[in-house]
C-alpha positions in Angstrom: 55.0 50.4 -30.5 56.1 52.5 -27.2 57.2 56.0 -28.1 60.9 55.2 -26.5 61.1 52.6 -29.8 59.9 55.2 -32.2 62.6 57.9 -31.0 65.1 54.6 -31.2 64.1 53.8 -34.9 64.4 57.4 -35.4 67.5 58.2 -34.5 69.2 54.3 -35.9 67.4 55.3 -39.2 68.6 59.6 -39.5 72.7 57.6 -38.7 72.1 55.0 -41.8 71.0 57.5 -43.5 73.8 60.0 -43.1 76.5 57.6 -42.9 75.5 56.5 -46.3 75.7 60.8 -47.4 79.1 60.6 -46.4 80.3 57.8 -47.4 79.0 58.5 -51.4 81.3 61.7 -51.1 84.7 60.0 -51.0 83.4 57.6 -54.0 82.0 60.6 -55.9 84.9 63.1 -55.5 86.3 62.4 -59.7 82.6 63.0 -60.3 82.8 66.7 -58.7 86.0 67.3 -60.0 84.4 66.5 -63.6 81.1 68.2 -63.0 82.3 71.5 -61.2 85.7 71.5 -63.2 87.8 72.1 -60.1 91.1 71.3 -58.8 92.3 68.4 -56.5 93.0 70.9 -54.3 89.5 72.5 -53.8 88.2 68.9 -53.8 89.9 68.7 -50.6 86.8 71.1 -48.8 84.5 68.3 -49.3 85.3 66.4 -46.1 85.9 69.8 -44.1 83.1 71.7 -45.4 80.6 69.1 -43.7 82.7 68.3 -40.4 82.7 71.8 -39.9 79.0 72.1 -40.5 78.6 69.2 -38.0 81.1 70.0 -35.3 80.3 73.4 -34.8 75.7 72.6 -34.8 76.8 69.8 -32.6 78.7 71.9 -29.5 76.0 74.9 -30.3 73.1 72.5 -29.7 74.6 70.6 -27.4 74.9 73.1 -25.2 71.3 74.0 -25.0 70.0 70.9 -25.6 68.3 71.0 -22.0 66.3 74.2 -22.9 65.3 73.5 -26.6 61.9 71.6 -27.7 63.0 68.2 -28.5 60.8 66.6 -31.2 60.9 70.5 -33.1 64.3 70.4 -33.0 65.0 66.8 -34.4 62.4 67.3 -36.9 63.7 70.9 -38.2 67.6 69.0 -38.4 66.1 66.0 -40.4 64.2 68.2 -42.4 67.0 70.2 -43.0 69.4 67.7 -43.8 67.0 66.6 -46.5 66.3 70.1 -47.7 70.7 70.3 -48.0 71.1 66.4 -49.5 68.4 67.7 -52.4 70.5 71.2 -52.8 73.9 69.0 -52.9 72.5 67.0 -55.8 71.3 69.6 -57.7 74.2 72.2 -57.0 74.4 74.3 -60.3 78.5 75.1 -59.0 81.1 74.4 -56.5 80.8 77.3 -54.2 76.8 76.2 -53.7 77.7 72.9 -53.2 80.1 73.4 -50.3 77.8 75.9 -48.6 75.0 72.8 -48.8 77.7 70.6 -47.3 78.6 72.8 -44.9 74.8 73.3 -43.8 73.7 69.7 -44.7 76.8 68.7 -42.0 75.0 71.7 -39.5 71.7 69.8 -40.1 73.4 66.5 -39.2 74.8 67.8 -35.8 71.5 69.8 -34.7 69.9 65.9 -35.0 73.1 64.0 -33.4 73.4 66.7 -30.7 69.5 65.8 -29.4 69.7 62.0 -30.2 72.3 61.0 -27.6 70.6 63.1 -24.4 67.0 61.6 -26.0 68.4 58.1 -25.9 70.1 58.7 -22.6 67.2 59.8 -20.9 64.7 56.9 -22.4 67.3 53.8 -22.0 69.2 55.1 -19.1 69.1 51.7 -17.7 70.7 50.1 -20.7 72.4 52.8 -22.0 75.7 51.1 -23.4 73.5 48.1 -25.1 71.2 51.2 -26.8 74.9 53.1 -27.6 76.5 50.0 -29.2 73.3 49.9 -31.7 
């Protein structure tokens, strides 16, 4: 297998993976309001608390993305994410498990912000086709 396939798999498999994080949040929301015994209303962090996370890792990152290591840097985001996804399941109270959404969404953008110029650089000649996957 070339190395431009592993990055591929790489990066197809650290998307499945956190589109399936996020999407157990929206299902598991009664669960955290039972759990943590909070109000609808501080339920409503949950989405923020990790678009914020990502959003802000992602521009940061992005910006240097041309000056950082890529393989460390991938590899410290995916192990961080999974460092965060463990501290989100085991989250003793609310306030710990929005800080480990927040960071587990900062995790997920220090990954996404060195997957696209990684993929751009290795399938530059079928960029769209690699994009669409």
């Amino acid at each position: 297998m070339h190395a431009r396939t592993k990055w591929l798999l790489a990066a197809c498999c650290f998307v499945a993976g956190d589109a399936m994080a996020m999407q157990s949040r929206g299902a598991l929301l009664s669960r955290f309001e039972a759990d943590f015994g909070v109000s609808e209303s501080l339920l409503g962090l949950v989405a923020p608390a990790g678009t914020v996370g990502f959003v802000v890792a992602i521009v940061l990152v992005g910006l240097l993305a041309g000056r950082l290591d890529v393989q460390r840097t991938m590899v410290a985001g995916a192990i961080a994410m999974a460092a965060f996804l463990f501290t989100i399941a085991l989250a003793p109270t609310y306030w710990l498990f929005l800080f480990a959404l927040l960071a587990q969404g900062a995790a997920a953008g220090i990954f996404r912000a060195m997957d696209r110029p990684l993929l751009s650089h290795l399938y530059a000649d079928r960029l769209g086709r690699v994009f669409v996957l």
